[in-house]
C-alpha positions in Angstrom: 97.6 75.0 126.2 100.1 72.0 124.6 99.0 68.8 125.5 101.2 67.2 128.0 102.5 63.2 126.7 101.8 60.5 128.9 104.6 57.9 130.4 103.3 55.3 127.7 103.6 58.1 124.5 107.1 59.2 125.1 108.7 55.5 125.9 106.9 54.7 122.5 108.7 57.7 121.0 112.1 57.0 122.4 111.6 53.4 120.9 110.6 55.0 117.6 113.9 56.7 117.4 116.2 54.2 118.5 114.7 52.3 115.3 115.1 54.7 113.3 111.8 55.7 112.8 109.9 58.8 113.0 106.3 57.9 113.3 104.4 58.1 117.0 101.2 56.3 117.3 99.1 58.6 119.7 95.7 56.9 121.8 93.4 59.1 120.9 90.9 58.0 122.7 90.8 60.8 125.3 90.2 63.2 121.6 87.3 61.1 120.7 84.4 63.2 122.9 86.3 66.4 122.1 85.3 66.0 118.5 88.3 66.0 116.8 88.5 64.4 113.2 91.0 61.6 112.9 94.5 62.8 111.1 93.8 61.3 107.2 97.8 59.7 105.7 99.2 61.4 102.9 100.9 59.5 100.4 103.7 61.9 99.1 105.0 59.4 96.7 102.0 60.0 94.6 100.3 63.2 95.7 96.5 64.7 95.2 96.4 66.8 92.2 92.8 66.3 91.1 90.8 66.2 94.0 87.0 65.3 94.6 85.2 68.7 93.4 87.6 68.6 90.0 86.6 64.5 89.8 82.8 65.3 90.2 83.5 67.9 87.2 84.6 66.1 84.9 82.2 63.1 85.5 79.5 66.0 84.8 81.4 66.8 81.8 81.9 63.2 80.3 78.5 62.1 81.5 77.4 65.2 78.9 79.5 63.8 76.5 77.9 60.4 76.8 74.4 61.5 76.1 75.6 63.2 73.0 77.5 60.6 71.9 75.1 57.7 72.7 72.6 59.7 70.2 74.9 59.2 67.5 76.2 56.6 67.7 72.8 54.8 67.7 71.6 56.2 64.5 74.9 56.4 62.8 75.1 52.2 63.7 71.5 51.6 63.7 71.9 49.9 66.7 70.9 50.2 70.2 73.9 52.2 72.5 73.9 53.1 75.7 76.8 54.9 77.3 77.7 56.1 80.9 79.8 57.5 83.2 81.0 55.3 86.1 84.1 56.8 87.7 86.3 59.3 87.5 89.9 59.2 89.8 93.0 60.2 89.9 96.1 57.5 89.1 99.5 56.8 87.9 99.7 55.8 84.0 101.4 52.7 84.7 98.5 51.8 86.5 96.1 52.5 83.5 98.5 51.1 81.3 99.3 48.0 83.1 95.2 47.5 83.0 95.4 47.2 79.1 94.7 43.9 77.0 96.2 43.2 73.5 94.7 44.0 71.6 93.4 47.0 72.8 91.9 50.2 70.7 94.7 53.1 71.8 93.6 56.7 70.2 96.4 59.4 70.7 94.3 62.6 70.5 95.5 66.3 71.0 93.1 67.9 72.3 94.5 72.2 70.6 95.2 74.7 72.0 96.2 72.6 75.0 99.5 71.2 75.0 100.4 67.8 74.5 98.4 64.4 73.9 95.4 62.0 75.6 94.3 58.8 75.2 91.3 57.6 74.2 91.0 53.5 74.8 88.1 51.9 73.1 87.6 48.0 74.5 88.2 45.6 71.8 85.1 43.8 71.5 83.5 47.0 71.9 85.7 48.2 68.8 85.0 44.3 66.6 81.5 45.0 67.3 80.8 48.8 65.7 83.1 47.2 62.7 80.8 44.6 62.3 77.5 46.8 62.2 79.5 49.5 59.8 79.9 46.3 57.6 76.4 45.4 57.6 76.7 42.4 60.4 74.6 41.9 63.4 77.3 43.7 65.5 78.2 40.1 67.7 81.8 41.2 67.0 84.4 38.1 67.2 84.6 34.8 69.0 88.4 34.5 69.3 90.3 38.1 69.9 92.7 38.9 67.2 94.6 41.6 66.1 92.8 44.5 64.2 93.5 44.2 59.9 95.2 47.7 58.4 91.6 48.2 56.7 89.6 47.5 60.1 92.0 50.4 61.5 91.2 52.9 58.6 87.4 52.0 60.1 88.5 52.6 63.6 89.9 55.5 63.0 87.2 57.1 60.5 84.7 56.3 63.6 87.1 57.4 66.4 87.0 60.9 65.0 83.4 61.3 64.2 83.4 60.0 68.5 85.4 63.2 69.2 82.8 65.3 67.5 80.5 65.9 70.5 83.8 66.3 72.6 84.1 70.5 72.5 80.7 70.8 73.5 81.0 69.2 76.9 83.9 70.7 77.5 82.9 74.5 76.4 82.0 75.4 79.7 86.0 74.9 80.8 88.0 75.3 77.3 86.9 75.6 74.0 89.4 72.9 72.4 89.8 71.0 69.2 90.4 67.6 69.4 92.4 66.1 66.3 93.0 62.3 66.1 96.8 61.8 65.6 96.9 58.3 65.5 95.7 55.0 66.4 97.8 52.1 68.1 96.5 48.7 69.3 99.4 47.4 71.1 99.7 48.6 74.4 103.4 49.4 74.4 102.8 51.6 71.7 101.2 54.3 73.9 103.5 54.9 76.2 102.9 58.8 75.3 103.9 59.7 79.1 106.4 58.6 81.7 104.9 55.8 83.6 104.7 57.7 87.1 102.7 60.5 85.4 99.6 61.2 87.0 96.7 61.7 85.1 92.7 62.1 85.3 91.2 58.4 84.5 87.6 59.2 83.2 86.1 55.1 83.0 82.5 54.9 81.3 80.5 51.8 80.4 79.6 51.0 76.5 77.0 49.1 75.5 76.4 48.5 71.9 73.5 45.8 71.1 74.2 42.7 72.9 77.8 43.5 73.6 79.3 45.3 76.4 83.0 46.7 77.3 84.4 50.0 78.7 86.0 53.1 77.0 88.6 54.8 78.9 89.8 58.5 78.6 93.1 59.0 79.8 94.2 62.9 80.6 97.5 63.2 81.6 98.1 66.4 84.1 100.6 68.1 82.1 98.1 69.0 79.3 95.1 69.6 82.0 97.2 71.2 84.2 96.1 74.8 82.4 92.8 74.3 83.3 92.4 72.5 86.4 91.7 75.9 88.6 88.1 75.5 86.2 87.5 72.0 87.3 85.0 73.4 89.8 81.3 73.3 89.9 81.0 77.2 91.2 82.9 77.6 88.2 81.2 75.6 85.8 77.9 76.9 86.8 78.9 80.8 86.5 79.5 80.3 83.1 75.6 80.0 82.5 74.6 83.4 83.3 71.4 85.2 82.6 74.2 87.3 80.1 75.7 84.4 78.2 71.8 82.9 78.1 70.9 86.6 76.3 74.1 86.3 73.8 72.9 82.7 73.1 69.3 84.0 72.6 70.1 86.8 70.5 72.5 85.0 67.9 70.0 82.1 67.6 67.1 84.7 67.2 69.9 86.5 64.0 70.4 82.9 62.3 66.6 82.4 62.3 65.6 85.8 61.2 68.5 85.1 57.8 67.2 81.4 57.4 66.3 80.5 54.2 62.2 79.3 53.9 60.5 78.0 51.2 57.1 80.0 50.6 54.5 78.1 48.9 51.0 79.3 47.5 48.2 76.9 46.8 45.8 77.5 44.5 43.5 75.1 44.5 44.0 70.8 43.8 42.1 68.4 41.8 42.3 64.6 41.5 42.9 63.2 38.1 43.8 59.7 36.4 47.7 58.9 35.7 46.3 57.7 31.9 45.3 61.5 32.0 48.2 62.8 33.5 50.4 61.1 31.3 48.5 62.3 27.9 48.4 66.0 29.0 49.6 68.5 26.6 49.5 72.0 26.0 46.1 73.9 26.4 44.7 71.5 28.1 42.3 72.7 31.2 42.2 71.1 35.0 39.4 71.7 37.2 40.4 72.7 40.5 38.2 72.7 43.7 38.7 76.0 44.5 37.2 79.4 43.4 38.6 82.5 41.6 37.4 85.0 44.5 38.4 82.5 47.6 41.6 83.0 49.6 44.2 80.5 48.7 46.5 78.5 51.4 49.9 80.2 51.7 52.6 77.4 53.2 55.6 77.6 55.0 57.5 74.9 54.4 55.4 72.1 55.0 52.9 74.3 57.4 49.8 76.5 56.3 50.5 79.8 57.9 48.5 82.2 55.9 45.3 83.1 53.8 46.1 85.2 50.5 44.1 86.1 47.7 46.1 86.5 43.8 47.4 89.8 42.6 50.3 91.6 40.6 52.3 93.7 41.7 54.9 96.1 40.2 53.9 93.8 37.0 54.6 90.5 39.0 52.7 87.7 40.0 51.7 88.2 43.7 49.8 87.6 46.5 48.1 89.4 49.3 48.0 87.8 52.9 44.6 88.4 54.5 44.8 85.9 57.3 47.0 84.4 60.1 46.7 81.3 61.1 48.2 81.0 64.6 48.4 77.4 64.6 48.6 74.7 61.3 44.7 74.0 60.7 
């Protein structure tokens, strides 16, 4: 049964009118014990296309690209870095744009087979420091900002791609994609790559590199996720782990082992000598070894004793014959 308006409600909706309005303000008091949730406003200036599951996603995705990338870039500055994800939300691009400094470290990046471009925006202290450790400095970065130098940019932008290395991998799960670094700007007005009322995905993570901290910023506009975003869902993203792509995975990791190449090593016996007598060997000269012509000889695997053997020939080669296992390195 429609609810019936009280005196109070349609008086306030004739007023509405007569201004020129079209918005009723209802009590909704007598709702509350009915439990009724409140109505939620809709902006339709600037409406919801990434919503709260396909936000979590890709902070799951980006926080796996941290940990990857964190790795490297720790040994590849031989520094301490630590990287992680702290939000992921939906906004305009003048908003994210408006939010940049100058100088500011702007990467245009395609991401193929996905249509159009992203941006990756690297803090500039952040970017001064890793050019200072690449250079053999403490990493402090700069005192005073400035603008970047044409050879600190061929740095920044030989670092910036090896960044984007770890990038398919956390993204597997939703596309396999390629990213490719088309260029780098450091003035903001220079990436205006989309229209400024163009939503995208704003993925904000923290950097830490030594001493000095900043953020790094990926920008996804929706027109290049757009082909994708029905993915952007943990059921999804989960059901691509099956027990059946775990076998594949098994089985074509169990075929690259089985055709890896090993170095086999057999070792006769050892003996300790003096570098004067090392030096003066020459041919026909004899070594004592510690070992026996009838004991079984270590057989190595690399760097690990696997096997017992004892010499032989076979087919008219040198061989040997294995006559124990060792399950575990002795």
């Amino acid at each position: 049964m429609a609810e019936v308006l009280s005196q109070s409600e349609i008086d306030e909706l004739l007023r509405s009118i007569s201004d020129g309005g079209a918005t009723l303000e209802v009590d909704d008091s007598s709702q509350q014990g009915k439990g009724e949730k409140p109505a939620i406003p809709y902006d339709f200036a600037r409406p919801q296309k990434v919503n709260k599951e396909q936000q979590r996603t890709l902070e799951i995705m980006y926080d796996s690209y941290c940990r990857s990338l964190s790795s490297f870039l720790s040994g590849y500055l031989r520094s301490a870095v630590s990287i992680e994800v702290i939000s992921a939300e939906q906004v305009a691009f003048n908003e994210f744009s408006n939010a940049l400094t100058n100088p500011c470290i702007l990467s245009i990046v395609e991401l193929l087979p996905l249509k159009g471009s992203i941006i990756f925006e690297l803090s500039a202290n952040i970017g001064y420091a890793i050019i200072d450790r690449i250079l053999g400095g403490p990493g402090t970065g700069v005192k005073q900002i400035r603008d970047f130098s044409e050879i600190e940019k061929i740095l920044l932008e030989r670092v910036v791609s090896h960044m984007l290395t770890p990038l398919p991998e956390a993204w597997e799960n939703v596309k396999e994609i390629r990213p490719r670094l088309s260029r780098i700007e450091t003035n903001p007005q220079f990436g205006q790559i989309i229209p400024p009322t163009e939503t995208t995905a704003l993925i904000t993570m923290s950097v830490k590199v030594g001493s000095v901290e900043g953020l790094m910023n990926f920008c996804l506009p929706i027109t290049v996720i757009d082909p994708v975003l029905d993915r952007l869902y943990t059921k999804y993203w989960f059901a691509t782990t099956r027990d059946d792509d775990d076998h594949d995975y098994t089985d074509d990791l169990q075929d690259k082992l089985e055709t890896a190449d090993v170095a086999i090593s057999a070792v006769v016996g050892r003996t300790n000598i003096m570098v004067s007598d090392f030096v003066n060997l020459t041919v026909g000269d004899v070594l004592m070894l510690d070992s026996f012509t009838d004991a079984d000889f270590e057989v190595r695997v690399g760097p690990l004793k696997k096997f017992y053997a004892k010499a032989g020939i076979s087919r008219g080669r040198n061989a040997v014959q294995i006559t124990k296992l060792i399950q575990r390195e002795e």
